[in-house]
C-alpha positions as CSV (number, residue, x, y, z in Angstrom):
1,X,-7.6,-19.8,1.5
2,X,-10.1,-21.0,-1.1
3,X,-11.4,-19.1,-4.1
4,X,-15.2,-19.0,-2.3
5,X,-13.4,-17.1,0.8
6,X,-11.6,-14.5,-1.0
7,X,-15.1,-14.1,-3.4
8,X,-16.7,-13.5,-0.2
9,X,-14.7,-11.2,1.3
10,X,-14.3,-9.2,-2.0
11,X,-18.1,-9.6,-1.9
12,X,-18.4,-7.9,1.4
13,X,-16.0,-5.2,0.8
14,X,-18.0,-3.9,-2.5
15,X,-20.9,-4.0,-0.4
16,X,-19.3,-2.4,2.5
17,X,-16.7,-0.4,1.1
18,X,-14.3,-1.4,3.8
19,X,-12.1,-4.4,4.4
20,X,-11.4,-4.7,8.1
21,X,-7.8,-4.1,6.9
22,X,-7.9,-7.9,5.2
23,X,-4.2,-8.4,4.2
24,X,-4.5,-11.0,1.6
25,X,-0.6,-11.2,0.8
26,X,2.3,-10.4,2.8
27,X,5.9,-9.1,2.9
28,X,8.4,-12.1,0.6
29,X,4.9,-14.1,-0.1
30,X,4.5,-15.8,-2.9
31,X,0.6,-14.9,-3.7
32,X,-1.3,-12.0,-4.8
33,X,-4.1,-10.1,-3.6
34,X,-5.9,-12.7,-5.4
35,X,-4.5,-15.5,-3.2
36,X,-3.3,-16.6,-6.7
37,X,0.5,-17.8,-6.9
38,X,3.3,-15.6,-8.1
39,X,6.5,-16.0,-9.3
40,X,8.8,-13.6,-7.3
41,X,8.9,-12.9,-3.7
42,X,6.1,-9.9,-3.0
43,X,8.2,-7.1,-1.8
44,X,5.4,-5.2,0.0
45,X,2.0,-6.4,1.8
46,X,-1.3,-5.7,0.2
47,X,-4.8,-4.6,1.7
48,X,-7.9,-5.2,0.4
49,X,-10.5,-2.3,0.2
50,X,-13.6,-1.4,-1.6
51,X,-12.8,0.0,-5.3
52,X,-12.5,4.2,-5.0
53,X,-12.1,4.4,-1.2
54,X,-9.6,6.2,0.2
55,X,-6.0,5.4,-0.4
56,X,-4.1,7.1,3.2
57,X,-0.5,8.2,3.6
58,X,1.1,5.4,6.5
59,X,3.2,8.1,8.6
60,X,4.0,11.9,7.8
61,X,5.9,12.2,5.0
62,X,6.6,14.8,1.7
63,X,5.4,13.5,-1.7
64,X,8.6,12.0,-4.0
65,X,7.1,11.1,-6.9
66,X,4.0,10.0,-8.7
67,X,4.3,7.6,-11.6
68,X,1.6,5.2,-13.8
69,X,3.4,1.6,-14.5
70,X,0.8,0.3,-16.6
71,X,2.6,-3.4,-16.4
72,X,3.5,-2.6,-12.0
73,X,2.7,-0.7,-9.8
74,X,-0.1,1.1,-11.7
75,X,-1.1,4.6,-10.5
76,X,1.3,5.0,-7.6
77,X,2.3,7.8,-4.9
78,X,6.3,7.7,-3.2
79,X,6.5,9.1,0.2
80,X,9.6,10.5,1.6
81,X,10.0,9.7,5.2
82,X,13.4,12.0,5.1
83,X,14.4,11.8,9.3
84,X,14.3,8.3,9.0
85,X,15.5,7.7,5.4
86,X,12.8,5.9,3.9
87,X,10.2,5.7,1.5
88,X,6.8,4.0,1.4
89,X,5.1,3.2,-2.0
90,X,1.8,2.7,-2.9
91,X,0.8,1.1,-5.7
92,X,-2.7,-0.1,-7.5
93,X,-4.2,3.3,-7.4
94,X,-7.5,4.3,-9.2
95,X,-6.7,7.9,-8.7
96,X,-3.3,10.0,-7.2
97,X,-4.4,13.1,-5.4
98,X,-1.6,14.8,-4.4
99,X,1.4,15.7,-6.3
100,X,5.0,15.9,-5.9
101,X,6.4,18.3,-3.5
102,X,3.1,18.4,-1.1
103,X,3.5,17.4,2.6
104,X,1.3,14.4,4.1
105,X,0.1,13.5,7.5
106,X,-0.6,10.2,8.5
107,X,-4.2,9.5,7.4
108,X,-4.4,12.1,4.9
109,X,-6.2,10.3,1.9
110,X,-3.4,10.6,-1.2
111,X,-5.4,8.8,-3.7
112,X,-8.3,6.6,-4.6
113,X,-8.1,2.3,-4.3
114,X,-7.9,0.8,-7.6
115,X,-6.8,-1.9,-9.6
116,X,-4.5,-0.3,-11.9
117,X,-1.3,-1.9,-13.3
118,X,-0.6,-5.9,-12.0
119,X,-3.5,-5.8,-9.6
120,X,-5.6,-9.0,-11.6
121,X,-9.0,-7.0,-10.9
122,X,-8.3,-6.9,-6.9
123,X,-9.1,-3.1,-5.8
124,X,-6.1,-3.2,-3.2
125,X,-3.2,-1.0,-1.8
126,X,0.3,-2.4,-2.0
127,X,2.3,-0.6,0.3
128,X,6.3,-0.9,0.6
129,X,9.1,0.3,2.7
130,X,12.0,1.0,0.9
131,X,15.1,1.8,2.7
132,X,16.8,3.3,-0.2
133,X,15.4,4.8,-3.5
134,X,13.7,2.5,-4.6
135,X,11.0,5.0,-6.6
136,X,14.0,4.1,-9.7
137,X,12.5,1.0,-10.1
138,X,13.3,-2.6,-9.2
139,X,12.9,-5.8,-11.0
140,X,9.8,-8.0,-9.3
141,X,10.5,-10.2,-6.8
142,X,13.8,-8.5,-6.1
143,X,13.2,-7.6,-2.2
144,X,17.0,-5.7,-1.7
145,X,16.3,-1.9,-0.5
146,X,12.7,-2.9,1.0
147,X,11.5,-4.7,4.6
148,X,8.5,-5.8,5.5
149,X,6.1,-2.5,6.5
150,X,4.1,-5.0,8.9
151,X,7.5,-4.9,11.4
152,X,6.8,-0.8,11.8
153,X,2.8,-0.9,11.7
154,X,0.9,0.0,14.3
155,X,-2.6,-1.2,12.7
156,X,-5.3,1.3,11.5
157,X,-5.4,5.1,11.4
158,X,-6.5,6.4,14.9
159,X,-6.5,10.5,14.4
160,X,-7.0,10.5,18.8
161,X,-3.9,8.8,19.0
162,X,-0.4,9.9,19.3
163,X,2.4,8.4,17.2
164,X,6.0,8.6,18.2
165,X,8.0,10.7,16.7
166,X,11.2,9.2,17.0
167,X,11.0,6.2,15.4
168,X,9.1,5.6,12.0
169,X,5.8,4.0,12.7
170,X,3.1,3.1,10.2
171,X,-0.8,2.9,9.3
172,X,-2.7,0.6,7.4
173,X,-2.8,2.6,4.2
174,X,-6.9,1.7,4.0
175,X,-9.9,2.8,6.4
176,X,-11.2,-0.3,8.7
């Protein structure tokens, strides 16, 4: 994708403050939300929203941590998924509004899109699946204890539908 496409589509999402859910770079890619080139593997997928819209929890969950990794993640919110021992991460964040402890529903808004830590001035969501602790850290690019979110994603926040409850299923962690 060409540097005028991802202008216009960060164009239309200031002006629109919504994305349509535009993924700019997946699970293992080796681009950024700017469609630039990275280094290391990408071990979550990012989506592209308008700066300070709402950030959303991806399933029901209990807040793990909150940290700020000026250099990462930025402003970022852990989710414990504990029946299904997981975690999902979400980094970039203008603003966190919950804290740890509090209990999420899918959809809930848990903090404000941003472009805080590596974002490179792209107001996006990263959002990981960790299948172990993975709130400790890991070094970029190092994809062990994380799969691809997209595999469990059922696209954007409906609050008609009904989710299973047996099996960990995800939302898009940004309106569309």
């Amino acid at each position: 994708m060409g540097a005028r496409v991802v202008l216009a589509i960060l164009l239309a999402v200031f002006v629109s403050g919504c994305a349509g859910a535009y993924i700019p770079s997946t699970y293992a890619s080796y681009n950024g939300a700017n469609n630039l080139p990275r280094r290391q593997p990408h071990a979550g997928v990012d989506f592209v929203s308008g700066y300070g819209a709402p950030a959303l929890a991806a399933a029901d969950g209990r807040v793990l941590v909150t940290t700020n990794r000026p250099g990462g993640c930025g402003h970022s919110v852990f989710i414990s998924h504990d029946q299904f021992a997981r975690y999902t991460v979400y980094c970039h964040l203008k603003e966190v509004l919950v804290k740890p402890g509090d209990a999420v529903k899918r959809g809930e808004t848990i903090g404000l899109v941003g472009t805080t830590g590596n974002a490179v001035g792209v107001p996006h969501v990263h959002l990981e699946l960790c299948t172990a602790t993975c709130y400790r850290g890991h070094a970029d690019g190092d994809l062990r204890d994380t799969e691809d979110p997209l595999t469990r994603a059922d696209g954007c926040f409906d609050p008609k539908k009904q989710y299973p409850a047996d099996r960990l299923v995800l939302t898009y962690p940004v309106k569309c």
